[in-house]
C-alpha positions in Angstrom: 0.0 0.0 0.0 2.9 2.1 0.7 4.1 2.1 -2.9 0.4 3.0 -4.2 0.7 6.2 -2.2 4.2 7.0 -3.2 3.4 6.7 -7.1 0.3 8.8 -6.4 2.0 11.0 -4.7 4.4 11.2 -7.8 2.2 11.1 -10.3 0.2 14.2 -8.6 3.6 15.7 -8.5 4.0 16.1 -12.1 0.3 16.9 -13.0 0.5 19.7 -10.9 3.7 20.8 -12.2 2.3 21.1 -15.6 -0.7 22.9 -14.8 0.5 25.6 -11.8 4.6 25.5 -12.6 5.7 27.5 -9.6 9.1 28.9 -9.8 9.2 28.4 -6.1 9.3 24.6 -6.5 12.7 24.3 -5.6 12.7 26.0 -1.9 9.4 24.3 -0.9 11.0 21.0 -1.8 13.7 20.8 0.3 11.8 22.5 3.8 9.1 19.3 2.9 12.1 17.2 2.8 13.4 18.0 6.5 9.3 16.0 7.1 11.2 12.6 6.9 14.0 13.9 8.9 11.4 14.7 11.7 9.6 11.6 11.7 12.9 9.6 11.6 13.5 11.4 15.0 10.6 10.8 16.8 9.8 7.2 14.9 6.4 8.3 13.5 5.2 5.9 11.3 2.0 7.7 9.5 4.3 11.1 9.8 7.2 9.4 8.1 4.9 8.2 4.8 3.2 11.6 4.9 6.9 13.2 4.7 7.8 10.8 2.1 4.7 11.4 -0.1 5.4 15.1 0.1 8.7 15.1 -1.3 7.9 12.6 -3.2 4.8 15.1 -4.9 7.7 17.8 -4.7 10.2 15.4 -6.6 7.9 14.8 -9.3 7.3 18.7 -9.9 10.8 19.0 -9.8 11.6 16.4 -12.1 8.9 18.5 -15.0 10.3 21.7 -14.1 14.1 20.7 -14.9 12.7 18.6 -18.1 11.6 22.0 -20.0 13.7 24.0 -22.2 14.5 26.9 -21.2 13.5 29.9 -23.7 16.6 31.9 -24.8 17.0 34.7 -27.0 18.0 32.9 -29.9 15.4 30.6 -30.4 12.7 30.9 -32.6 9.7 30.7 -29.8 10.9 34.1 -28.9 9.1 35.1 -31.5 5.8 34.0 -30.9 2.7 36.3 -31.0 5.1 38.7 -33.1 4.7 39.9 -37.0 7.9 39.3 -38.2 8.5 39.8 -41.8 10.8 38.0 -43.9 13.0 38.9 -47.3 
């Protein structure tokens, strides 16, 4: 059951990357990953999945985030929603 929560967890991850894509992604992700920490030092079962699943969830937006291109000056999608006339 552990695993099922964990893919969902992932899987939630990335939809929600795709639909939000928060530049803050990064900084949340690792204060949810001091959650596991925690609940390793008090030995809280249902607090140590919970942890997991969150950075889990924040892995999987991470994971979309650093999959996209990033936009330059260069590229030709910089000029998108522009007239641009050629010779």
């Amino acid at each position: 059951m552990t695993l099922i929560y964990v893919s969902v967890a992932w899987v939630a991850g990335v939809y929600v990357s795709f639909r939000l894509s928060p530049p803050w992604t990064l900084p949340l992700a690792l204060l949810l990953a001091l959650v596991p920490l925690l609940a390793l030092a008090r030995r809280h079962t249902r607090l140590l999945l919970s942890g997991v699943c969150l950075a889990v969830f924040m892995g999987g937006m991470l994971r979309v985030s650093a999959s996209l291109p990033g936009q330059q000056a260069n590229d030709l999608s910089s000029y998108n929603e522009q007239a641009v006339t050629l010779r």
